[in-house]
Structures are given as structure tokens and as C-alpha cells.
C-alpha positions as CSV (number, residue, x, y, z in Angstrom):
1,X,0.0,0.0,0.0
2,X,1.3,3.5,-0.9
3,X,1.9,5.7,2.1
4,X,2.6,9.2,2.6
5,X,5.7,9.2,4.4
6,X,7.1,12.4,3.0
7,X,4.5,13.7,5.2
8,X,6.4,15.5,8.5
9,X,6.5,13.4,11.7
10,X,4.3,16.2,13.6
11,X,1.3,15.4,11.1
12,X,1.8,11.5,11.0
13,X,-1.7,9.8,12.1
14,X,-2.2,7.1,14.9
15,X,-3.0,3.7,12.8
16,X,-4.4,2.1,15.9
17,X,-7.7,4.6,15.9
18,X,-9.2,2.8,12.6
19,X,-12.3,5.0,11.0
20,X,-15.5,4.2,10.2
21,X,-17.2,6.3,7.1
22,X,-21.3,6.6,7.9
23,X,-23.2,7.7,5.2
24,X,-27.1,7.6,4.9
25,X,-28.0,8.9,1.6
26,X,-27.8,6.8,-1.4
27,X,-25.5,8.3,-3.7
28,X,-22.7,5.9,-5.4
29,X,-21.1,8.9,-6.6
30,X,-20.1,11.2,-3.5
31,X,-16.5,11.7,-3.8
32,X,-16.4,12.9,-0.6
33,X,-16.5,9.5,0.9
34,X,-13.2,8.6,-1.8
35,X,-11.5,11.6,-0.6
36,X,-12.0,10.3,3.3
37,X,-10.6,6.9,2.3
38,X,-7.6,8.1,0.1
39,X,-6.6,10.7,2.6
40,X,-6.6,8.4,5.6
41,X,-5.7,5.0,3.8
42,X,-2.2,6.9,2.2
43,X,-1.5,7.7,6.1
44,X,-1.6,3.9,7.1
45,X,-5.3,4.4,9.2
46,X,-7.4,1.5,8.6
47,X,-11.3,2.8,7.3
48,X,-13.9,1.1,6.6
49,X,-17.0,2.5,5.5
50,X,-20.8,1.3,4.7
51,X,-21.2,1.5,0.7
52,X,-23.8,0.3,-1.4
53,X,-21.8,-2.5,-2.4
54,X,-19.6,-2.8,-5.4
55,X,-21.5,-0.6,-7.3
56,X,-19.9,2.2,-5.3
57,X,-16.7,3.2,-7.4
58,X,-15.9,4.1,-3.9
59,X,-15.3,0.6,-3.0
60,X,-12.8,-0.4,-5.3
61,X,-10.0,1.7,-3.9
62,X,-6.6,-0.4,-2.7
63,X,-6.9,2.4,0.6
64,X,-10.4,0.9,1.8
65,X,-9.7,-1.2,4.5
66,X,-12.9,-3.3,4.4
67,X,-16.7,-2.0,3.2
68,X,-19.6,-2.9,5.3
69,X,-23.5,-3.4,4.1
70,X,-25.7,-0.3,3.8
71,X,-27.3,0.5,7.1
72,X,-31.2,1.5,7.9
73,X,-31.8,5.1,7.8
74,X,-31.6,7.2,10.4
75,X,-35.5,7.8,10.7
76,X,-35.1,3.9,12.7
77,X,-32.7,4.9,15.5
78,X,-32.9,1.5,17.2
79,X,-32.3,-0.3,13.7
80,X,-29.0,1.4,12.8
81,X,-27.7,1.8,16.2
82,X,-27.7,-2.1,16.1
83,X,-26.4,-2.4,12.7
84,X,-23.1,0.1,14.0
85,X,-23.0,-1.6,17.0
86,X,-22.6,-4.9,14.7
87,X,-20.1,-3.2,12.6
88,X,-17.9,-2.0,15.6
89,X,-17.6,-5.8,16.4
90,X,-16.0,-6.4,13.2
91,X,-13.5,-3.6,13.5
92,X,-12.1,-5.2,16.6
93,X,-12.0,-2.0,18.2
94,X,-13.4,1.5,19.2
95,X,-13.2,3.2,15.8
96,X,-13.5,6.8,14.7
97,X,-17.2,7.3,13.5
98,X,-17.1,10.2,10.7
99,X,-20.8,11.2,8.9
100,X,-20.5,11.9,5.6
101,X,-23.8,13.7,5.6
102,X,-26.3,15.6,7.7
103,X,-28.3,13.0,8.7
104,X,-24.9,10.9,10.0
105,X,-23.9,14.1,12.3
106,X,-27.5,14.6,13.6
107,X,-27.9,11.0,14.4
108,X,-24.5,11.1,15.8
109,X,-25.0,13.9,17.9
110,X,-28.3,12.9,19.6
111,X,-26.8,8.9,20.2
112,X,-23.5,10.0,21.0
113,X,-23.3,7.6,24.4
114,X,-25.1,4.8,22.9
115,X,-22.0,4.6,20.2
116,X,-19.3,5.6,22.6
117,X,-18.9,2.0,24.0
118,X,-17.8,1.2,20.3
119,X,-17.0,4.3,18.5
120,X,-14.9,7.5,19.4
121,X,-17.0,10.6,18.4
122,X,-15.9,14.2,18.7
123,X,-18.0,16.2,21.7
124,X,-20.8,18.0,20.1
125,X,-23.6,19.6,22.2
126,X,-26.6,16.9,21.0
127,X,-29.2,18.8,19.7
128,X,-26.4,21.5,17.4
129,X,-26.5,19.4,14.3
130,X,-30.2,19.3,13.3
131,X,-30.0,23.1,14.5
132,X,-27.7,23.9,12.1
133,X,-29.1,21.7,9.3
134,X,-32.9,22.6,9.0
135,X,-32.7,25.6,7.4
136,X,-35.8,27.1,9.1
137,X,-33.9,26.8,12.6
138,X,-30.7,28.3,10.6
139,X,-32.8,31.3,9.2
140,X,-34.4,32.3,12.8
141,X,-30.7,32.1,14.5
142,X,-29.4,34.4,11.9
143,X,-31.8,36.6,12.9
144,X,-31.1,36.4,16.3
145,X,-26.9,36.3,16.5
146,X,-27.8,39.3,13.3
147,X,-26.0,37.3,10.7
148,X,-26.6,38.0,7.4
149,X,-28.6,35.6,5.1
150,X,-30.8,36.2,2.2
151,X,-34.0,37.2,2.7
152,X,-36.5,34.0,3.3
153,X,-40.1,33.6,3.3
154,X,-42.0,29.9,4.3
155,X,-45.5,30.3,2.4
156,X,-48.2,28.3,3.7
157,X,-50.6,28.2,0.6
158,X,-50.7,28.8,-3.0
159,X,-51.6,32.7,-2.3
160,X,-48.6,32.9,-0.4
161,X,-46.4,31.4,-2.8
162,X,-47.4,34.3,-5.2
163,X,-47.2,37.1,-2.7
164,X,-43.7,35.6,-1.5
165,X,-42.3,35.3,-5.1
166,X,-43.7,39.4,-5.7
167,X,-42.0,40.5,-2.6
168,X,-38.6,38.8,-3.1
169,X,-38.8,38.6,-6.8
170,X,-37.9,36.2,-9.5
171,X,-36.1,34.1,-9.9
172,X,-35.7,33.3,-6.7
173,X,-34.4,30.2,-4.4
174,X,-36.5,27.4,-2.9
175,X,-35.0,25.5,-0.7
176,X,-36.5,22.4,1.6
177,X,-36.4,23.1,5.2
178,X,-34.9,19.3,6.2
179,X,-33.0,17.9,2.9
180,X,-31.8,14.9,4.8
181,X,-35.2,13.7,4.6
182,X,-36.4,14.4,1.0
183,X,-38.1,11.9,-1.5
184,X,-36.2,10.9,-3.9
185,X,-36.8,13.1,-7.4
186,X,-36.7,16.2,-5.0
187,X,-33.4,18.7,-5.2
188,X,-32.7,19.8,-1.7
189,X,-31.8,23.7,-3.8
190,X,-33.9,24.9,-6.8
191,X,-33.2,28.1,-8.8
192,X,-36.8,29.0,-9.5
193,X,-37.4,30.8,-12.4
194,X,-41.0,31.4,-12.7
195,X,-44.3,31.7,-10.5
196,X,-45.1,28.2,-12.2
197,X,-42.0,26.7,-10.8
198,X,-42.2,27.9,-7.4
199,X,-46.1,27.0,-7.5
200,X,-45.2,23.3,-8.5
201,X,-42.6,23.2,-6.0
202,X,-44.7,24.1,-2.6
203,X,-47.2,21.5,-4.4
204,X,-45.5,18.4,-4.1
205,X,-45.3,19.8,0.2
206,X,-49.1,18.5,0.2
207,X,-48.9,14.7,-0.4
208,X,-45.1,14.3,1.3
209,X,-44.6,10.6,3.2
210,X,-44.3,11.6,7.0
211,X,-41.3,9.3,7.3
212,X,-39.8,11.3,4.8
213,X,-41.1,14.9,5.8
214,X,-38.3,17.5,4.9
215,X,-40.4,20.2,6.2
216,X,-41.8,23.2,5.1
217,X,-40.4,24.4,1.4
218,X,-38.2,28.1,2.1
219,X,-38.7,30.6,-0.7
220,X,-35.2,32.8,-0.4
221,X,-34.2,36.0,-1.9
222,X,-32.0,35.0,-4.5
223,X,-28.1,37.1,-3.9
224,X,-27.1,38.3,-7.6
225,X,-23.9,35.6,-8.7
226,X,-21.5,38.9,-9.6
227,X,-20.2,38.8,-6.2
228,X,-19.3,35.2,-6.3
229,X,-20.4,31.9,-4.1
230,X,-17.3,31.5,-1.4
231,X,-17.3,28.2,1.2
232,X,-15.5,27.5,4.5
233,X,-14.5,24.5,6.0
234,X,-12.9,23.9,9.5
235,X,-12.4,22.0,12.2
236,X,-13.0,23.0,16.0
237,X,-12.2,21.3,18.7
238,X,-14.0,21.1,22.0
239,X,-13.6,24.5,23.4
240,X,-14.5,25.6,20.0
241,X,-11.2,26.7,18.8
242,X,-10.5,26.2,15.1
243,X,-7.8,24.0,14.5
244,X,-8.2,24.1,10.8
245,X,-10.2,26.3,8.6
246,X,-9.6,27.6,5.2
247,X,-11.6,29.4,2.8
248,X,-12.6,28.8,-1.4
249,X,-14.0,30.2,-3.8
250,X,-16.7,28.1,-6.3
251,X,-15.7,28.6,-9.7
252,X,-18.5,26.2,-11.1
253,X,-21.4,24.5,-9.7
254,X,-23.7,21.8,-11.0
255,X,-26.6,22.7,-11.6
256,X,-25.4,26.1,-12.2
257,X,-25.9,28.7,-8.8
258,X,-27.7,26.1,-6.7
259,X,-25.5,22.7,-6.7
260,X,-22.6,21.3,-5.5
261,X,-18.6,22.3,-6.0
262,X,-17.7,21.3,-9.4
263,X,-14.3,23.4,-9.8
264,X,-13.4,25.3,-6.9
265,X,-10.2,27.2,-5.4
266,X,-8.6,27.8,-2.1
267,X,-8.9,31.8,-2.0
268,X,-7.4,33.4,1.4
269,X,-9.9,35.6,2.7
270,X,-9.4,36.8,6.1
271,X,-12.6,38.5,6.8
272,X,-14.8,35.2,5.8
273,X,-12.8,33.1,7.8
274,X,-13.0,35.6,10.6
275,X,-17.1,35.6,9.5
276,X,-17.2,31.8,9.3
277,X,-15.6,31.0,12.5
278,X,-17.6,33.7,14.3
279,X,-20.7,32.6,13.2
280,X,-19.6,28.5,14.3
281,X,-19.2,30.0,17.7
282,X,-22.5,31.5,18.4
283,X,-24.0,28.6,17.0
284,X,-21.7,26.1,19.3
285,X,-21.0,23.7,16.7
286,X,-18.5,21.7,17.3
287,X,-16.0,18.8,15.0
288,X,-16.1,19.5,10.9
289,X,-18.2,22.3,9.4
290,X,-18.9,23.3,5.8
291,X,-20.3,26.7,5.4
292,X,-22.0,28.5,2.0
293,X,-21.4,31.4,1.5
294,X,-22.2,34.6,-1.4
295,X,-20.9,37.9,-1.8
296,X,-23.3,40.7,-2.0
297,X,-22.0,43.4,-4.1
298,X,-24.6,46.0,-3.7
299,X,-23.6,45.7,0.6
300,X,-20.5,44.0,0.5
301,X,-21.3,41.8,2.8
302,X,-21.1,37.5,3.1
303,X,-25.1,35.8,3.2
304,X,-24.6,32.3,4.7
305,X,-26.6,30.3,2.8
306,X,-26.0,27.2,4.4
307,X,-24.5,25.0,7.3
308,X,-23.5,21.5,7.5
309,X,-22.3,20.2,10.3
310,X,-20.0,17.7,8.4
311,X,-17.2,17.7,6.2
312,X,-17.4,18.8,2.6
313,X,-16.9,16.8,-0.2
314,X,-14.6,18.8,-1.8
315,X,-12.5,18.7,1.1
316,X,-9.1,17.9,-0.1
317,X,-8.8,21.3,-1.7
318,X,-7.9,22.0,1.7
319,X,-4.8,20.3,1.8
320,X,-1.8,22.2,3.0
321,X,1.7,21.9,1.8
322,X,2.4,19.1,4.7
323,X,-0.1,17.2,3.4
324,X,-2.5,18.1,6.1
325,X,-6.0,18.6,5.5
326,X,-9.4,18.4,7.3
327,X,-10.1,15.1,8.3
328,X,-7.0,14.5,9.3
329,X,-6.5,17.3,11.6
330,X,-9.8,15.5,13.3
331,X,-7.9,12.4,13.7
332,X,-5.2,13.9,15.2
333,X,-7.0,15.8,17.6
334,X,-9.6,12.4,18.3
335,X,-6.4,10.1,18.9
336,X,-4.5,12.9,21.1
337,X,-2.2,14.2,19.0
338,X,-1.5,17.8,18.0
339,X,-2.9,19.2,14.9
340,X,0.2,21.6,13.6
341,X,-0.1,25.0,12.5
342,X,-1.9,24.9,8.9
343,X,0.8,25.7,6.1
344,X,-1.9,26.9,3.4
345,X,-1.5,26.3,-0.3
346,X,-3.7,29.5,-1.5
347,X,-4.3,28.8,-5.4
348,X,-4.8,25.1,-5.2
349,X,-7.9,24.0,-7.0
350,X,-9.6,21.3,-7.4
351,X,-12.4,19.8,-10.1
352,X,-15.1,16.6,-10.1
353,X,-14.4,15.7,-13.7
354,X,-18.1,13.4,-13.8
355,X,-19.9,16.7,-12.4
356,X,-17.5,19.0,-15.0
357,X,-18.3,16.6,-18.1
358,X,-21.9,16.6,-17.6
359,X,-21.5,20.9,-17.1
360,X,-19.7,20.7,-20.7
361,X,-22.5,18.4,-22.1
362,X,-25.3,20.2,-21.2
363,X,-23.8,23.8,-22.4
364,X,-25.4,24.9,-25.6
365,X,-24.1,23.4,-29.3
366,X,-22.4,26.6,-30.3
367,X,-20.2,26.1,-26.6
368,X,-19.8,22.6,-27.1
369,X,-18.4,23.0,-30.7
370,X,-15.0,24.1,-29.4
371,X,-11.6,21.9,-29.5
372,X,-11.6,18.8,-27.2
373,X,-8.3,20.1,-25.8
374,X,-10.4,23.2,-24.5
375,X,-12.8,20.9,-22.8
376,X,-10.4,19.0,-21.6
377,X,-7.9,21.8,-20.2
378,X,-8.8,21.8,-16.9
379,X,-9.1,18.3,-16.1
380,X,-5.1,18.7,-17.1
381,X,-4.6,22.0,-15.1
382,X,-6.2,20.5,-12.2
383,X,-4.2,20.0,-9.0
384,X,-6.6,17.8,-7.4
385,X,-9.1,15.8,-9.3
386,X,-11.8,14.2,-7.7
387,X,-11.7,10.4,-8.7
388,X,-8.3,10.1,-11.0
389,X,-5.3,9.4,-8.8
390,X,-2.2,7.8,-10.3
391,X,-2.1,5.5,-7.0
392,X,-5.3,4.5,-6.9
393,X,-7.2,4.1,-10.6
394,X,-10.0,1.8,-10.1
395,X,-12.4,3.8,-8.3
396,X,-12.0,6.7,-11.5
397,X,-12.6,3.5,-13.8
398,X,-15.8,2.2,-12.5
399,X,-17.0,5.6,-11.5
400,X,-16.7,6.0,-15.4
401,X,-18.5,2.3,-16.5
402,X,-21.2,3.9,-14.0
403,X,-21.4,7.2,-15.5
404,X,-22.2,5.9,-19.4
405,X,-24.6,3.3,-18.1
406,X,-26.5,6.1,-16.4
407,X,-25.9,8.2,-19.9
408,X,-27.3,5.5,-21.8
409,X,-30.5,5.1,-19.8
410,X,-31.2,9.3,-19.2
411,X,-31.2,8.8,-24.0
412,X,-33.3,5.5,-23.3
413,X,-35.9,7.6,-21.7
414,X,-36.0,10.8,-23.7
């Protein structure tokens, strides 16, 4: 197995405190989870993690310790607390429990001394992470701690809809209160464009499964893009001092100014990280954060637009010129050790090349029409790729296989 041992001694990681990966929503392709494995695996840490089997490209890296079955959701407490507790028998060990989404951290949180017997889990006050999460609870404590956010409106009828979508004006973001519990079909972010959009939208509210209620649907002023969509991610210790935070700037999202990191930078920007780790504070969350941010240009100020209280996917942007990055400063701090001073690499980018091919698909024919080698450009330039790695090929392989099956069918049914 290939290790990092050009990494420096102060940043070398504990492999006695293996990891286990907890992820709850269904999605073969989150290269977070491949980022978590590669980062930890090249540092000798044994993780396992629960995957959807060998469908997940995920489960085909040579740094995956050993893949366990997919869990019950979260909704069924007593269900998956058995099925962890099952898996911590296998790992021989207490392991290092890391969510890889909202509904991992909130479930965490609230059954933190059920899974301590088993698991090591950072200290988080229980109820933080669904606080954080549901974005109605995020809006109202932006109000209160007078943190800036887009304006947001929660319309209880169709009437309300259309007075909410004249008073904030179109187009306009709608957004689900609780996205960890959405149907599938649902996006938990929609750039509305239209009065019939938004009407459609706060429809499909009215025959929702209670065991998969994601709350009231959030109609948000919508920030104009000039000013730029900015993140932070960071973690913070007990106490709530940030052991590692860094800030980036999105360069591309899919879909385009309501979806996920698709290219993105590492950008120093002193007052947002002073922003970001202000706002963590007052709202006493504690371990790995991934904050949204955009600029306003008309009053130059940062609207949070979200909180997770996890770690991003695009994580290993962050990763300093040690080698150091995110989760690793959280297993150093969870096995005792120090987390060293962070030695950024400002201008290190990174790209998801299935997220960025799909981007250059769906551009218009006259876009489309230029060289190859201009598509293909940054893919080269990149300095961190989300599922190539020269050490570890067969997760980018099948994550390709994967990609043209689900090609083929989208042309099937058109």
C-alpha cells in the first residue's frame, strides 16, 4: 500500500484509531467519501465504511480497509444503532465514527453515548446538528446572533407562494427546510425561475410521506452571482477553537448557482474566515463544518446560505503543503495528538471531472463546438481531481463504467 511518508513526523496519524465512514443517503457517486478513504488510507489508518456495495466506485480503492453493508436510515434509530454496533464488532476495536452527511452528524449527535462503548465521536452539544441543518432553525438564529442571510419567506398556501415570489422577486431560491429527509426526485436547492416553478414546488409539500417529511419548502431572496459563491471549512475542537479552517471560492457548480462544487479554489480571505468562525461559535458547533457562502455586491457583505455540520466533499482542496487537511486534523486531535499549524497552499484547486463533463454536455451546441483540448484543459490544469489518482485508478474506472450506463439510460428515456 502506498503511504505518505514524505508527510512530516508532527502530522503522521495514529494507525491504531481505525475510521469508520457513515453515510445515509444513497448516492454511489459522492467523492467525498473517496476523498476520506484516500486521505486516511495513504496515512496507514485502517477505514472502513458502509457503501452500497460494489456498485460504489468508492469501494474499489486499494486504501479501503474493508466495506460494510448499507445501514437503515436514520429515521429507525434502534435499527442502525444495532447495525453500527454490529459493525464495531467487526473492526475489533473503538473506531473513529465520521458522517459523511447531515443525517450521519444529527444521528450522531443525539446517540453520541449509545455509540461511545464502540465508537470514538468528537464532543458536540446533541441537539447543534439538526439546529444547524434545518434551514428554518438556521434562518431564525441568523436573525437572532444578526447574521446576514438572504432574505427567506416559508408560504403556507398557494396565495402565499405568489405574494412571497412578488415580494422577493424572480427568480428566486427554494429551498427544503430538512433535505436529509427528502423523497427521492426532490433537489434539496432549486433556482426557481417562474411563478409556475415555485407554485409546483410548494405542491409536491401537500402529499409528502411523513417518514420522509423534509419540512416546510423556504422561498429565499436570490443574492445576484457577480459577487461570487465563497465556502469555508474547519475544524474545531472542544472548546470551539478552530484547529483548521480555510476558505474557497466556487468557480462552477452543477446545476449552475444552486448545486454542488464542481471546480473550486482555495482563496485566502481573512474577513470570511473571521465571518465563518464567528458565526460556528454563536452557534456552538462543534468537529467538521462546511459553510456556504455569497458575496453581496450591492452591501459587500457574506449571506450564509447554508451550514453543514460535516465535512465537505470537496474537502481535499484544503490540503496544506504538509499534506494536512481536514479530516486529518480531526484524527489527530480524536487520537491525542497535536494538529500543527496549517501551512496553506492558496491557489490550489480542485475539479469533479463526472460533475464537469456533464457541465460541458449540457452547455449549448455553439459552446460545445470548441476543441476537445479546451474541454479538456482543466481536467489537465487540475491540482486535485476528484476520482483520477495515479495511486489509486480503479475507483476513477468504474466511476466512469457507471457514468455511461446512467448516460445511456437518461437517452433511453428521452
Amino acid at each position: 500500500m502506498f503511504l505518505d511518508t514524505h508527510v512530516p513526523s508532527t502530522t503522521r496519524l495514529d494507525p491504531g484509531l481505525p475510521v469508520l465512514l457513515l453515510r445515509t443517503d444513497r448516492n454511489v457517486f459522492h467523492h467525498g467519501t473517496l476523498g476520506v478513504i484516500r486521505s486516511l488510507g495513504r496515512a496507514g489508518v485502517p477505514v472502513h465504511a458502509i457503501l452500497e456495495g460494489r456498485a460504489n466506485p468508492s469501494s474499489r480503492s486499494r486504501y479501503l480497509h474493508r466495506g460494510h453493508p448499507w445501514a437503515p436510515p436514520a429515521a429507525r434509530p434502534a435499527a442502525l444503532l444495532s447495525h453500527l454496533r454490529m459493525i464495531g464488532e467487526r473492526v475489533g476495536g473503538p473506531a473513529l465514527l465520521v458522517p459523511m452527511d447531515d443525517a450521519g452528524a444529527i444521528f450522531i449527535a443525539e446517540h453520541a453515548d449509545a455509540l461511545t462503548p464502540r465508537f470514538v465521536v468528537p464532543y458536540q452539544d446533541p441537539e447543534v446538528p439538526r439546529r444547524v441543518a434545518d434551514k428554518s432553525s438556521l434562518v431564525a438564529a441568523c436573525a437572532r446572533y444578526g447574521v446576514q442571510c438572504p432574505r427567506s419567506l416559508t408560504p403556507t398556501s398557494a396565495h402565499e407562494v405568489e405574494e412571497a415570489a412578488a415580494e422577493l422577486g424572480l427568480p428566486l431560491i427554494a429551498k427544503w427546510a430538512r433535505p436529509w429527509r427528502l423523497r427521492p426526485g426532490l433537489r434539496s436547492t432549486t433556482l426557481v425561475r417562474t411563478l409556475g416553478e415555485a407554485q409546483r414546488l410548494f405542491a409536491a409539500t401537500r402529499d409528502r410521506d411523513p417518514d420522509g417529511d423534509a419540512g416546510p419548502l423556504i422561498l429565499q431572496r436570490r443574492v445576484p452571482p457577480a459577487g461570487g459563491d465563497w465556502f469555508f471549512q474547519g475544524y474545531f475542537d472542544e472548546s470551539l477553537d478552530c484547529l483548521f479552517g480555510a476558505t474557497g471560492r466556487k468557480h462552477l457548480a452543477f446545476p449552475p448557482q444552486a448545486g454542488h462544487t464542481v471546480a473550486g479554489e482555495w482563496v485566502a480571505n481573512p474577513e470570511l474566515e473571521r465571518l465563518a468562525v464567528r458565526i460556528v461559535r454563536l452557534l456552538g458547533c462543534r468537529g467538521l463544518v462546511d459553510l456556504d457562502f455569497r458575496r453581496d455586491v450591492d452591501d459587500g457583505g457574506y449571506h450564509l446560505l447554508d451550514f453543514n455540520p460535516r465535512i465537505g466533499a470537496q474537502f481535499r482542496l484544503f490540503t496544506d503543503r504538509n499534506g494536512l487537511d481536514l479530516v486529518r486534523a480531526l484524527h489527530l486531535d480524536q487520537s491525542g495528538r497535536r494538529v500543527p499549524d496549517v501551512s496553506p497552499a492558496t491557489g490550489r484547486n480542485l475539479l469533479v471531472e463526472n460533475h464537469y463533463l456533464r457541465h460541458s454536455a449540457a452547455r449549448p451546441l455553439r459552446v460545445t463546438a470548441r476543441p476537445l483540448r479546451e474541454t479538456l484543459r482543466p481536467l489537465r490544469e487540475a491540482d486535485e481531481l476528484a476520482w483520477y489518482a495515479g495511486d489509486d485508478l480503479p475507483p476513477f474506472l468504474a466511476m466512469g463504467r457507471q457514468s455511461v450506463i446512467r448516460a445511456v439510460g437518461r437517452l433511453r428515456t428521452t
